[in-house]
N, CA, C and O atoms as a MOPAC input file, in Angstrom:
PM7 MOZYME 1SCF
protein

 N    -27.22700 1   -19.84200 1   -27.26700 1
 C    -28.13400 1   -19.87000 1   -26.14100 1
 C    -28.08800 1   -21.25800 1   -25.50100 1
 O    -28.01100 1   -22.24600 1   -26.23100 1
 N    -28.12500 1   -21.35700 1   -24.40700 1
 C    -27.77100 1   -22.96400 1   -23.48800 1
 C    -29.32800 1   -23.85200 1   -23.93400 1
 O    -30.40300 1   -23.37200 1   -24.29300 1
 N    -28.97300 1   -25.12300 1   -23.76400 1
 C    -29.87900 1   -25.84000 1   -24.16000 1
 C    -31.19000 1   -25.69600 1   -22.95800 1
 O    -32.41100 1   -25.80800 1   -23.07500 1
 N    -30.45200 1   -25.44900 1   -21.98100 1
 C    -31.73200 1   -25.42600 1   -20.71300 1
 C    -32.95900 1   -24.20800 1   -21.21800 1
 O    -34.11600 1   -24.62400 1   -21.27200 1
 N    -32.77800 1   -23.15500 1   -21.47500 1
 C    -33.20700 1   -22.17000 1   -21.76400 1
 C    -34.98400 1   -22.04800 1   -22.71300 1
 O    -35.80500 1   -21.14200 1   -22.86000 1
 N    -34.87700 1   -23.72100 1   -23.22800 1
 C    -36.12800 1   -23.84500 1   -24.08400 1
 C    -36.90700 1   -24.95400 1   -22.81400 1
 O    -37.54600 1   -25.96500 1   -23.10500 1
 N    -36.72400 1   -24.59600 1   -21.80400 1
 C    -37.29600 1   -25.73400 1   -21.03900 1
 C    -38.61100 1   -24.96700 1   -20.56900 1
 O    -38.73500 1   -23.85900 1   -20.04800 1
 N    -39.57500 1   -25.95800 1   -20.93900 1
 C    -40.87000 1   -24.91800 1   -20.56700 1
 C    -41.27800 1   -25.08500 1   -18.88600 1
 O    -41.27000 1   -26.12700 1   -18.23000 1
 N    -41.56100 1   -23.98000 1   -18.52400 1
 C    -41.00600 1   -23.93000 1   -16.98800 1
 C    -42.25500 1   -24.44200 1   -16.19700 1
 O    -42.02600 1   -24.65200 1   -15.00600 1
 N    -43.31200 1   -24.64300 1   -16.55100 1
 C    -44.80500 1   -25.52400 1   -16.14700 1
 C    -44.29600 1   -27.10700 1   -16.01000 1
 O    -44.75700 1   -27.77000 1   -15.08100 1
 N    -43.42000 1   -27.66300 1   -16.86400 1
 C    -43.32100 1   -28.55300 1   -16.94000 1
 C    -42.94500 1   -29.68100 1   -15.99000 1
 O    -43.35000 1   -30.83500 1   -16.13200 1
 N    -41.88100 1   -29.13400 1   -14.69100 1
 C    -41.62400 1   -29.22000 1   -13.76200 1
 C    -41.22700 1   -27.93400 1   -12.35200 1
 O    -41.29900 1   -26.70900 1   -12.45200 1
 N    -40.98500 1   -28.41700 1   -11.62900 1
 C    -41.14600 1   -27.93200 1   -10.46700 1
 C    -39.99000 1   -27.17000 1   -10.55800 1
 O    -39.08400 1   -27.53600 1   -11.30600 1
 N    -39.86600 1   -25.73700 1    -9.61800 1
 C    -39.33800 1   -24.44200 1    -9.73500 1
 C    -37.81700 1   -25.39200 1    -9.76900 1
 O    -37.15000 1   -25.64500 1   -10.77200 1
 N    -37.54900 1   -25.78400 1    -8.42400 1
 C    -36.51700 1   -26.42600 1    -7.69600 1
 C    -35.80800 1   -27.61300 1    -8.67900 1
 O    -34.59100 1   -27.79900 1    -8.70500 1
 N    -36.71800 1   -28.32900 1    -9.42500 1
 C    -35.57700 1   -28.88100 1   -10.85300 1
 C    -35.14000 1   -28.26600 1   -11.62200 1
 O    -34.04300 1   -28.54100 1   -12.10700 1
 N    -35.97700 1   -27.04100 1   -12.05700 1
 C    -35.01300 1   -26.31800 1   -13.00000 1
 C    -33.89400 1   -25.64400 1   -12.64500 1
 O    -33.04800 1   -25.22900 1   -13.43700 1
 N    -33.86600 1   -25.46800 1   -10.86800 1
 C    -32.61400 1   -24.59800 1   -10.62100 1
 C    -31.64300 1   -25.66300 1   -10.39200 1
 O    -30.47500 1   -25.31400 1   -10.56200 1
 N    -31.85200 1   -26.96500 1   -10.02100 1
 C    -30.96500 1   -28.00100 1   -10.04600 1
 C    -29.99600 1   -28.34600 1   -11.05900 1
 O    -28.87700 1   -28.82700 1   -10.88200 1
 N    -30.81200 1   -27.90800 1   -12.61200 1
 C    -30.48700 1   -28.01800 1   -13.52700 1
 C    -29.06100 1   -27.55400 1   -13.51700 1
 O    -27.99000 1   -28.15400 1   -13.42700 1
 N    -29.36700 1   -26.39700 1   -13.62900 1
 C    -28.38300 1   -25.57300 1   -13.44900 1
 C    -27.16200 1   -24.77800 1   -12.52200 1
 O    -26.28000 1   -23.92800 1   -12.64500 1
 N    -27.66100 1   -25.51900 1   -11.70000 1
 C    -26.95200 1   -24.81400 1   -10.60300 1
 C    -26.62400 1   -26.49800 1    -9.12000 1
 O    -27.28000 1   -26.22800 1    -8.11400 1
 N    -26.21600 1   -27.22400 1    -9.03100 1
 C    -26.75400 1   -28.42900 1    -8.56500 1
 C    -26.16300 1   -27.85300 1    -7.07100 1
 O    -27.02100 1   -28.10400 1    -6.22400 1
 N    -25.42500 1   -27.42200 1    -6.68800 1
 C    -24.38400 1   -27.53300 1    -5.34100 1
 C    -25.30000 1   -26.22100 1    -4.49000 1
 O    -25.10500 1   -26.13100 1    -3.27800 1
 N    -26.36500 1   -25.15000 1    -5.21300 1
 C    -26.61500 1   -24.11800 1    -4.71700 1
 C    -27.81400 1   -24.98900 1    -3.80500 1
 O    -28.34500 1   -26.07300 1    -4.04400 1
 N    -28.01900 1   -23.90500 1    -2.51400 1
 C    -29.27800 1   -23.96500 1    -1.72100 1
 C    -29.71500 1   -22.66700 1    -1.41200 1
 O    -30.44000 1   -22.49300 1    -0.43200 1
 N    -29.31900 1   -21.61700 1    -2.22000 1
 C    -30.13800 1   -20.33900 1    -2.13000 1
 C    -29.38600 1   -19.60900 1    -3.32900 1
 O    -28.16000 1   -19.60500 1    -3.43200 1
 N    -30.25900 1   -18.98900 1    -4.22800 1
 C    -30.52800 1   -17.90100 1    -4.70300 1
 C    -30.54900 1   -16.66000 1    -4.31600 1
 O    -31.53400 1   -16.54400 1    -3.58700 1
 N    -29.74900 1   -15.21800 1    -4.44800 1
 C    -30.35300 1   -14.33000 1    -4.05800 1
 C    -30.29800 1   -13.69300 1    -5.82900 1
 O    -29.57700 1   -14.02400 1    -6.77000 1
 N    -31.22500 1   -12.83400 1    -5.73400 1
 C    -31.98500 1   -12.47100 1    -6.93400 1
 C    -32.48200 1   -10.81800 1    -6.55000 1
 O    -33.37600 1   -10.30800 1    -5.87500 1
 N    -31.01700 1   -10.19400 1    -7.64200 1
 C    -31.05200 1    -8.70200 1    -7.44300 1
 C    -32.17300 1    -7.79800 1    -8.57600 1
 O    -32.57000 1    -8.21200 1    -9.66500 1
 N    -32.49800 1    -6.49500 1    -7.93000 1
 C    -33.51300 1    -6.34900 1    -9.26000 1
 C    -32.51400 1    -6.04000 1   -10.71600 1
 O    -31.35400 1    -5.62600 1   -10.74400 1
 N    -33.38300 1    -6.38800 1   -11.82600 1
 C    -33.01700 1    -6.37400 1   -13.17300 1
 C    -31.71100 1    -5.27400 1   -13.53200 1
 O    -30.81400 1    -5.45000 1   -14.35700 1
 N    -31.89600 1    -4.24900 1   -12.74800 1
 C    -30.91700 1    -2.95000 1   -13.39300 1
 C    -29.65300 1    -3.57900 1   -12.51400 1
 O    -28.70700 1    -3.35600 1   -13.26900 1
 N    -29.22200 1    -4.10300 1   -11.58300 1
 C    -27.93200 1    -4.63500 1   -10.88400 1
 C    -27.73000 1    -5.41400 1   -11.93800 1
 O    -26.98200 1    -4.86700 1   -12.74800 1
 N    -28.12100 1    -6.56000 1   -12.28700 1
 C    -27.11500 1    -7.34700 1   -13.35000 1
 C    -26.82200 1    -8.44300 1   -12.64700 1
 O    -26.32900 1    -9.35300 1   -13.31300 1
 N    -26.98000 1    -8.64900 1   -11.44600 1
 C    -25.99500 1    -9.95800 1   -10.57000 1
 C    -27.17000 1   -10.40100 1    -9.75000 1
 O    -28.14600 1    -9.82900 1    -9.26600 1
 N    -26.64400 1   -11.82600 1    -9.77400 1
 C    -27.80700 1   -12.52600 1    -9.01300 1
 C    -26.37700 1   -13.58900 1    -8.39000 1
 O    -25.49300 1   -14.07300 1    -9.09700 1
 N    -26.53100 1   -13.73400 1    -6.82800 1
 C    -25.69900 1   -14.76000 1    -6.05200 1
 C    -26.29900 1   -15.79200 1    -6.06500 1
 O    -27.52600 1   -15.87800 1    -6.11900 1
 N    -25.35100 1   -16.91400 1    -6.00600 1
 C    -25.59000 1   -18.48300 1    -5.50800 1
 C    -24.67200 1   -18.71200 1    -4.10400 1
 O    -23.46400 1   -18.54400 1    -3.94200 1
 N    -25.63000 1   -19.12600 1    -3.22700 1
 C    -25.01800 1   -19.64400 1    -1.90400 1
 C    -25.27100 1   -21.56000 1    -2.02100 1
 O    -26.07000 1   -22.23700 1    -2.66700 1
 N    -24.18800 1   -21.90600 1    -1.07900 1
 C    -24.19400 1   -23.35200 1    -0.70200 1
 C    -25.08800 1   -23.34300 1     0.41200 1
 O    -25.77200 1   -22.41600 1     0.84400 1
 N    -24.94600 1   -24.81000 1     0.90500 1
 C    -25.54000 1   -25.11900 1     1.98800 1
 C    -24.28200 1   -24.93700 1     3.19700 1
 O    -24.46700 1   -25.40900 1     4.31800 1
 N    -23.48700 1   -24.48700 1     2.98500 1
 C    -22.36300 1   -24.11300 1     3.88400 1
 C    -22.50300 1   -22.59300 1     4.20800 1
 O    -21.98200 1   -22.51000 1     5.32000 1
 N    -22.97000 1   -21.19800 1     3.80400 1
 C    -23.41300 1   -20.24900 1     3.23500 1
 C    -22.70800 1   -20.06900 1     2.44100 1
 O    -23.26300 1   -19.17800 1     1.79900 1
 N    -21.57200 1   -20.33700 1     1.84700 1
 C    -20.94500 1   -19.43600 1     1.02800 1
 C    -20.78300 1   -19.21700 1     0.24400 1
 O    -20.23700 1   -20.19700 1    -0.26100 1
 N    -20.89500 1   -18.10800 1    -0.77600 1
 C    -21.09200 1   -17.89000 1    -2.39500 1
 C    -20.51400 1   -19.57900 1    -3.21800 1
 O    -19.58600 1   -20.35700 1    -2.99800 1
 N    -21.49600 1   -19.53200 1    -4.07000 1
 C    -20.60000 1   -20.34300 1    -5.12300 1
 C    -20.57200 1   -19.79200 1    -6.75200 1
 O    -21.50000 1   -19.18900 1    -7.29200 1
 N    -19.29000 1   -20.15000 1    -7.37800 1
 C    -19.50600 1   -19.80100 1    -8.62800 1
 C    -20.55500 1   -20.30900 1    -9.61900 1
 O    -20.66000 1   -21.52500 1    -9.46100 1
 N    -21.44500 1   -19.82200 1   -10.66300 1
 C    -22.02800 1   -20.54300 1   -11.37100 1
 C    -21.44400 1   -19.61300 1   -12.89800 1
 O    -20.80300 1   -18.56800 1   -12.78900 1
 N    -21.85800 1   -20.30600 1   -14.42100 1
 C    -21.21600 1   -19.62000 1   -15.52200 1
 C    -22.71900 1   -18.76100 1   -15.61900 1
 O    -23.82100 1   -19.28700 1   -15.46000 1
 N    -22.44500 1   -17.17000 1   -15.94900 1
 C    -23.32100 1   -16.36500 1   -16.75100 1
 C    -24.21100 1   -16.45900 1   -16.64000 1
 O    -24.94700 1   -15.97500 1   -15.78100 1
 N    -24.53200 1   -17.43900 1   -17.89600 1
 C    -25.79800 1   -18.46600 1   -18.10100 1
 C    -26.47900 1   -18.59900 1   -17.21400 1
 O    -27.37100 1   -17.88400 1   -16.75700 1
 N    -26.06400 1   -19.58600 1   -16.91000 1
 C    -26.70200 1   -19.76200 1   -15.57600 1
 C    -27.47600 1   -19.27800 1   -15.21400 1
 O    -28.61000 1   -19.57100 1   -15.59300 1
 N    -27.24800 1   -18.29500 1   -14.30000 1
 C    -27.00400 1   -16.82500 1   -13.26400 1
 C    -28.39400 1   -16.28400 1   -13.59500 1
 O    -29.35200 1   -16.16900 1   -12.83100 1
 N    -28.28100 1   -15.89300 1   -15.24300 1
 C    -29.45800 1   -15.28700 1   -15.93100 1
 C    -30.88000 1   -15.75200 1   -16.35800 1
 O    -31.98400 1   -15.23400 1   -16.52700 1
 N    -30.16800 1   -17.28800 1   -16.47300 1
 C    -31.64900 1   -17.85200 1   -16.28800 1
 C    -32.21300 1   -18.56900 1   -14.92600 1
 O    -33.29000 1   -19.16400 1   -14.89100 1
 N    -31.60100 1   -18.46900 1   -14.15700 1
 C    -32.00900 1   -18.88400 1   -12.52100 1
 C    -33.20000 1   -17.63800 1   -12.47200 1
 O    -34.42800 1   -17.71200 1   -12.43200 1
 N    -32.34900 1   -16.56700 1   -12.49000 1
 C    -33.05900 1   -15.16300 1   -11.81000 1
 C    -34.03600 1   -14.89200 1   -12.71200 1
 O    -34.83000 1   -14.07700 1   -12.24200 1
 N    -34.44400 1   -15.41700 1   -14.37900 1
 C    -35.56200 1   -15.36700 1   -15.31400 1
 C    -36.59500 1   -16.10800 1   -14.56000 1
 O    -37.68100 1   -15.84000 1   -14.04600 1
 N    -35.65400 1   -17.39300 1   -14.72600 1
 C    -37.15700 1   -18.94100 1   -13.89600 1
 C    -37.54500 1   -17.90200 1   -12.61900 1
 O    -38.65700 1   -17.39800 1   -12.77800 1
 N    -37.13500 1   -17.65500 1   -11.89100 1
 C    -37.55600 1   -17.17000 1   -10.01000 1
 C    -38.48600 1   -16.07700 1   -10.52600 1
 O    -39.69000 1   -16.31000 1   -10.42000 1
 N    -38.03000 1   -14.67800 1   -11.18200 1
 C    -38.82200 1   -14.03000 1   -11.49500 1
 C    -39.67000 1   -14.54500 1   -12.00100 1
 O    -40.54700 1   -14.69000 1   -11.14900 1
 N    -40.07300 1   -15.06100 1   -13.20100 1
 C    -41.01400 1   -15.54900 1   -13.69800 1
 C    -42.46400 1   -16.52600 1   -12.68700 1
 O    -43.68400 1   -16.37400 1   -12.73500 1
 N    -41.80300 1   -17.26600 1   -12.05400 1
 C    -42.10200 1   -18.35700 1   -11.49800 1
 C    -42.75500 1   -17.47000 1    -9.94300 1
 O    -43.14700 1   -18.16400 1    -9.00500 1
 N    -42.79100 1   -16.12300 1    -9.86200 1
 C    -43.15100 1   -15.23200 1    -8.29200 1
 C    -43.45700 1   -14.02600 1    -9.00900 1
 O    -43.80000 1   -12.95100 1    -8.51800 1
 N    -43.25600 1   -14.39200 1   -10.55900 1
 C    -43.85300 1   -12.62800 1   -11.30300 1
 C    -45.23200 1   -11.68600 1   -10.37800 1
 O    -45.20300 1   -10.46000 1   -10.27900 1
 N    -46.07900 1   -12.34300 1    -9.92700 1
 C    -46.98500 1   -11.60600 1    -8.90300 1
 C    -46.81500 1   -11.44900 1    -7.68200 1
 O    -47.26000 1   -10.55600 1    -6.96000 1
 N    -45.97100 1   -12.57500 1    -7.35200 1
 C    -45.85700 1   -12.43400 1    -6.03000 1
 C    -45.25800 1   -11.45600 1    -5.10100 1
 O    -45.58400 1   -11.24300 1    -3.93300 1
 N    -44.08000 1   -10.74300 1    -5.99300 1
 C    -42.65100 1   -10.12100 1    -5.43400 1
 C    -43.02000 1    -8.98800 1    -6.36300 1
 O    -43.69800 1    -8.95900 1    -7.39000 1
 N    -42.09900 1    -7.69100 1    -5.41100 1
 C    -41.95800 1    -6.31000 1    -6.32900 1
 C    -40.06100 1    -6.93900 1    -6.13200 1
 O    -39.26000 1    -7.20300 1    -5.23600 1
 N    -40.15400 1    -6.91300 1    -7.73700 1
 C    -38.98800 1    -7.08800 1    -7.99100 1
 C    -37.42300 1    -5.82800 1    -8.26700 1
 O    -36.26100 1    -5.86000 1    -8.67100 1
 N    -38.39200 1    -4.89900 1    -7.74600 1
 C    -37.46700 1    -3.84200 1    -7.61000 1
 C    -36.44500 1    -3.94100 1    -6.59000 1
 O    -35.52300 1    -3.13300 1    -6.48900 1
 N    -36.61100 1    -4.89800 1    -5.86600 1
 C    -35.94400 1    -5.04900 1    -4.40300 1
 C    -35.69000 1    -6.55000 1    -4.54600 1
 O    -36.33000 1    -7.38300 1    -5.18900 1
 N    -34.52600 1    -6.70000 1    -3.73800 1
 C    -33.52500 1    -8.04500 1    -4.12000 1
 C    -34.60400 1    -9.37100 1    -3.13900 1
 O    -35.25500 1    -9.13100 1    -2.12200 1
 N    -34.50600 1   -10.50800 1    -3.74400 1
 C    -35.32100 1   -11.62100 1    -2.55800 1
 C    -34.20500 1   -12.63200 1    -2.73900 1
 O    -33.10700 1   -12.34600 1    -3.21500 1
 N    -34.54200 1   -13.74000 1    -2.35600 1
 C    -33.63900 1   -15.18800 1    -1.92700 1
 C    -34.79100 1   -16.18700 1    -1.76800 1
 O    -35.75200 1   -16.34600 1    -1.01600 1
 N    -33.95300 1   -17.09200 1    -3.38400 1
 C    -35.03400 1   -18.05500 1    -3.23900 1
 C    -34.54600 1   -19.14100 1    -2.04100 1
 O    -33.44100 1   -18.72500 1    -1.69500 1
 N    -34.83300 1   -20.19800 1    -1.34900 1
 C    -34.27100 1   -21.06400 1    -0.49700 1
 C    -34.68800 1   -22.33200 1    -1.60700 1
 O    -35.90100 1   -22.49700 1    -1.73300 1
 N    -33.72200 1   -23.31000 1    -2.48300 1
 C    -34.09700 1   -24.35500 1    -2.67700 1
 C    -34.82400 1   -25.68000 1    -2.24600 1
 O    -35.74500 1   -26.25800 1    -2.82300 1
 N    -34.11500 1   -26.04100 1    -0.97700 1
 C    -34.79000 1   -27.09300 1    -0.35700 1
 C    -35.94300 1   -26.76400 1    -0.12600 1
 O    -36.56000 1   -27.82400 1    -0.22800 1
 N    -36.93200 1   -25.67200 1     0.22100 1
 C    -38.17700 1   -25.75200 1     0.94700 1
 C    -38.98200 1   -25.09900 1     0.19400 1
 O    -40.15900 1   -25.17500 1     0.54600 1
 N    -38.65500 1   -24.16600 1    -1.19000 1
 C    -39.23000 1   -23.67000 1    -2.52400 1
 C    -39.72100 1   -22.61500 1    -1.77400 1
 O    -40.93500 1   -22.52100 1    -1.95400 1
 N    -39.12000 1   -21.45100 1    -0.70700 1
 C    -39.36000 1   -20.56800 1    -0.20600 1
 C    -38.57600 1   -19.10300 1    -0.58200 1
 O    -37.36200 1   -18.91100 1    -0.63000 1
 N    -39.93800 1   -17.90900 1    -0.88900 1
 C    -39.15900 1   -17.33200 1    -1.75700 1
 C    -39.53600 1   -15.86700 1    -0.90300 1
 O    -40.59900 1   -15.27100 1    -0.73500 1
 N    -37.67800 1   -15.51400 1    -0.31300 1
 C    -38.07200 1   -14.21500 1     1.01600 1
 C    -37.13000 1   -12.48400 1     0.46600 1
 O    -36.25400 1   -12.21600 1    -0.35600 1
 N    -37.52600 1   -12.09700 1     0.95600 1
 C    -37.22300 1   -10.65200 1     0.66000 1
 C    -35.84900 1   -10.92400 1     1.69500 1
 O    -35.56400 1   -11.45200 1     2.77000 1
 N    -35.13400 1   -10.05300 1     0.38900 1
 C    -33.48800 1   -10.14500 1     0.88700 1
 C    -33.47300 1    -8.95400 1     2.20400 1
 O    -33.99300 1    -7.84600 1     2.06600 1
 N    -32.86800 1    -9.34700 1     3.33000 1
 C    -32.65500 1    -8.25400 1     4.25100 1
 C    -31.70700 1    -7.19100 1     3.33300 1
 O    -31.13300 1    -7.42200 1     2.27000 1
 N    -31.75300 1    -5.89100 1     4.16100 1
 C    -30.96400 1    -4.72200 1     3.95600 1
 C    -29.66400 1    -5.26200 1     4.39800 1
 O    -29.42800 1    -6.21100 1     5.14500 1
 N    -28.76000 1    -4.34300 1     3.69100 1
 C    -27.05300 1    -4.35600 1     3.98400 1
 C    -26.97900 1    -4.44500 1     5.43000 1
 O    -26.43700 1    -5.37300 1     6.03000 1
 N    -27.49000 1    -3.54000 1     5.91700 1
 C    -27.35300 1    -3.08000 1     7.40700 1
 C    -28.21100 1    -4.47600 1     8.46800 1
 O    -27.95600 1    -4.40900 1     9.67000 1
 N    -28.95700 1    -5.39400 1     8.10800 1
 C    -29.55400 1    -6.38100 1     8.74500 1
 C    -29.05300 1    -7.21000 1     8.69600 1
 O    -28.26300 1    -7.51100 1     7.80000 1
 N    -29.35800 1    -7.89300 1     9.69100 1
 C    -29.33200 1    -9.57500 1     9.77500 1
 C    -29.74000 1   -10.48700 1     8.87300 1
 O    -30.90400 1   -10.60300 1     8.49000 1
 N    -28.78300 1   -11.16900 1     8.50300 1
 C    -28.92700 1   -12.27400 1     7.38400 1
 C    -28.88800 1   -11.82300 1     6.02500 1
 O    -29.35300 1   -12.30300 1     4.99100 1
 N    -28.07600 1   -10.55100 1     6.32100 1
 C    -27.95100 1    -9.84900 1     4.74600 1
 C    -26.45000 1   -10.95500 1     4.06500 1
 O    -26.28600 1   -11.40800 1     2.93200 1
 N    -25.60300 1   -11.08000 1     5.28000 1
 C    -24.49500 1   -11.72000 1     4.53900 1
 C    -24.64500 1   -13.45600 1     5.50300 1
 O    -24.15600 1   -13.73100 1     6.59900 1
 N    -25.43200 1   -14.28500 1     4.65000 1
 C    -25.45600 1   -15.76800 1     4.78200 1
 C    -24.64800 1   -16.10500 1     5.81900 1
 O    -25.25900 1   -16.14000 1     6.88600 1
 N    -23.16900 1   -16.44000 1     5.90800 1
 C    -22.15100 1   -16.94400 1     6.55300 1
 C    -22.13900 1   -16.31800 1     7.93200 1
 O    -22.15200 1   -16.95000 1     8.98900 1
 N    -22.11100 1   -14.84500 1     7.78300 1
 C    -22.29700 1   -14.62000 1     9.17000 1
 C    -23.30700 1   -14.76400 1    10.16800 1
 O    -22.99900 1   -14.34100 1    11.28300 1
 N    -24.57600 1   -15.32000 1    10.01000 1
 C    -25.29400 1   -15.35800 1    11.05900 1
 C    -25.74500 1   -17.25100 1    10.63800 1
 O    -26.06600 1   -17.97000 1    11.58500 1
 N    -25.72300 1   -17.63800 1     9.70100 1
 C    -25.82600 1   -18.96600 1     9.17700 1
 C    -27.68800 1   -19.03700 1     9.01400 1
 O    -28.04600 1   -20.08300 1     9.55600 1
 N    -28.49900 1   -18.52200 1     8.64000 1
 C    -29.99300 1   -17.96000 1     8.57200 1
 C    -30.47000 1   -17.97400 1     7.37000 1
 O    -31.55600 1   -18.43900 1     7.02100 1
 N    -29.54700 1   -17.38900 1     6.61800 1
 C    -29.67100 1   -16.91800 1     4.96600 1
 C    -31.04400 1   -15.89600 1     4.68800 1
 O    -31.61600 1   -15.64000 1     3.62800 1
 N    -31.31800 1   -15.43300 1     6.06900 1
 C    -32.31200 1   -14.28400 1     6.24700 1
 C    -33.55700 1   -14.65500 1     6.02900 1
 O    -34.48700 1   -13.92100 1     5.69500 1
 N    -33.58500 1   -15.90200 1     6.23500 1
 C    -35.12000 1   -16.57800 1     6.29700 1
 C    -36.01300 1   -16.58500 1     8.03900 1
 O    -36.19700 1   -17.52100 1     8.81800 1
 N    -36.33800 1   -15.35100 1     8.11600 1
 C    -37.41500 1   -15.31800 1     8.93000 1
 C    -38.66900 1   -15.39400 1     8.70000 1
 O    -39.05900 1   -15.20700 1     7.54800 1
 N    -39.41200 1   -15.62700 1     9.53700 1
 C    -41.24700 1   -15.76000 1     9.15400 1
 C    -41.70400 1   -14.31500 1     8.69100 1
 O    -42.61900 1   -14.19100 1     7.87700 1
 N    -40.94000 1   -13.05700 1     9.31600 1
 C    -41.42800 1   -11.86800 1     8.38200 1
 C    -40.82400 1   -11.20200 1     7.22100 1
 O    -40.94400 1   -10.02100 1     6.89800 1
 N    -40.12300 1   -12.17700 1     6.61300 1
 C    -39.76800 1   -12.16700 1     5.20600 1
 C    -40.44700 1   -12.76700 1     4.44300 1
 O    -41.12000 1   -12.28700 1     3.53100 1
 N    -40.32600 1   -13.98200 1     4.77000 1
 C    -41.49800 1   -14.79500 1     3.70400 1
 C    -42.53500 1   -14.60100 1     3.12200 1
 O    -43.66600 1   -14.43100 1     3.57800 1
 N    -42.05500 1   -14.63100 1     1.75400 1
 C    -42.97800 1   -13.85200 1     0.61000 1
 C    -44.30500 1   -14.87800 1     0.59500 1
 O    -45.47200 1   -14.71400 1     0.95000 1
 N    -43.43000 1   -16.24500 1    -0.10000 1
 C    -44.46400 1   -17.25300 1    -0.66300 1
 C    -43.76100 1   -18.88400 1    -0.91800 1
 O    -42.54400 1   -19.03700 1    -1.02700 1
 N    -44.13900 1   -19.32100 1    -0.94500 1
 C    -43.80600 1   -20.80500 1    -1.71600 1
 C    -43.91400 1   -21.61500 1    -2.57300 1
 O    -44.97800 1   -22.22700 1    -2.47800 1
 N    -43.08600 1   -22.02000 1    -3.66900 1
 C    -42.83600 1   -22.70200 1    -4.95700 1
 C    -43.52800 1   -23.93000 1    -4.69400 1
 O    -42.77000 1   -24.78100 1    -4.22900 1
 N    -44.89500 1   -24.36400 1    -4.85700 1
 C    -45.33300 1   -25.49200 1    -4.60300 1
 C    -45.49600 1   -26.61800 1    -5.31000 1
 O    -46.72500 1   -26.65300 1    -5.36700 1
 N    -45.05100 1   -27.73100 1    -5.99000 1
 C    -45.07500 1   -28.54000 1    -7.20200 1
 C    -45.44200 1   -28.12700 1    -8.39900 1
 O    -46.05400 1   -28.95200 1    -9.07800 1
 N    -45.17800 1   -26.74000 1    -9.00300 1
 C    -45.65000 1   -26.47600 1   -10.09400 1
 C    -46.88700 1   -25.56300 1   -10.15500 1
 O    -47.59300 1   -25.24500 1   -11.11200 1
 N    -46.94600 1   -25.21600 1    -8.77600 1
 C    -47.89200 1   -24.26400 1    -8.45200 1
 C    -47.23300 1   -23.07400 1    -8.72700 1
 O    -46.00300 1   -23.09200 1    -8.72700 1
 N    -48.03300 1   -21.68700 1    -9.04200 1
 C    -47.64900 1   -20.49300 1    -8.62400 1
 C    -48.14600 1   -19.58800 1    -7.59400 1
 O    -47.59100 1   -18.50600 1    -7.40300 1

């Protein structure tokens, strides 16, 4: 099990722990539990690789860290820089694929909530 994994997640802010792990990402998208896959985008949009690990505990911390906030049956996108956490558009919408519209599907009527210093 990775050493990050015992990090108690109160301890600091949503956005260090995904740093931890993930340093080059500026969005998260975070599929529900039965998909298995959770993406990392750059600040360029475009996918980046992260190992497994990773992957699995990004999308634990986010869930965890919006457990009330979000029906996690349906995919969201965390945004790192601004600790903003939005409901992933549909296939068929805008800002479903990052690169092509350069948005990462962060509109004001997505926006779930915000990761606030350790707030939930």
């Amino acid at each position: 099990m990775p050493e990050h994994t015992h990090l108690p997640i109160f301890s600091k802010r949503l956005e260090e722990h995904i740093r931890e792990l993930a340093p080059s990402a500026t969005l998260i998208r975070v599929f529900p539990r039965q998909a298995g896959i959770t993406y990392f985008y750059a600040s360029d949009y475009c996918r980046i690789s992260v190992q497994r690990e990773a992957e699995n505990e990004a999308a634990r911390l986010i869930r965890s860290w919006f457990s009330h906030a979000a029906d996690w049956r349906r995919a969201h996108d965390f945004h790192i820089p601004t600790g903003g956490l939005y409901r992933t558009p549909e296939p068929f919408q805008r800002g479903y694929i990052p690169e092509d519209d350069q948005s990462f599907g962060m509109t004001p009527h997505r926006h779930i909530t915000t990761a606030m210093d350790g707030m939930r």
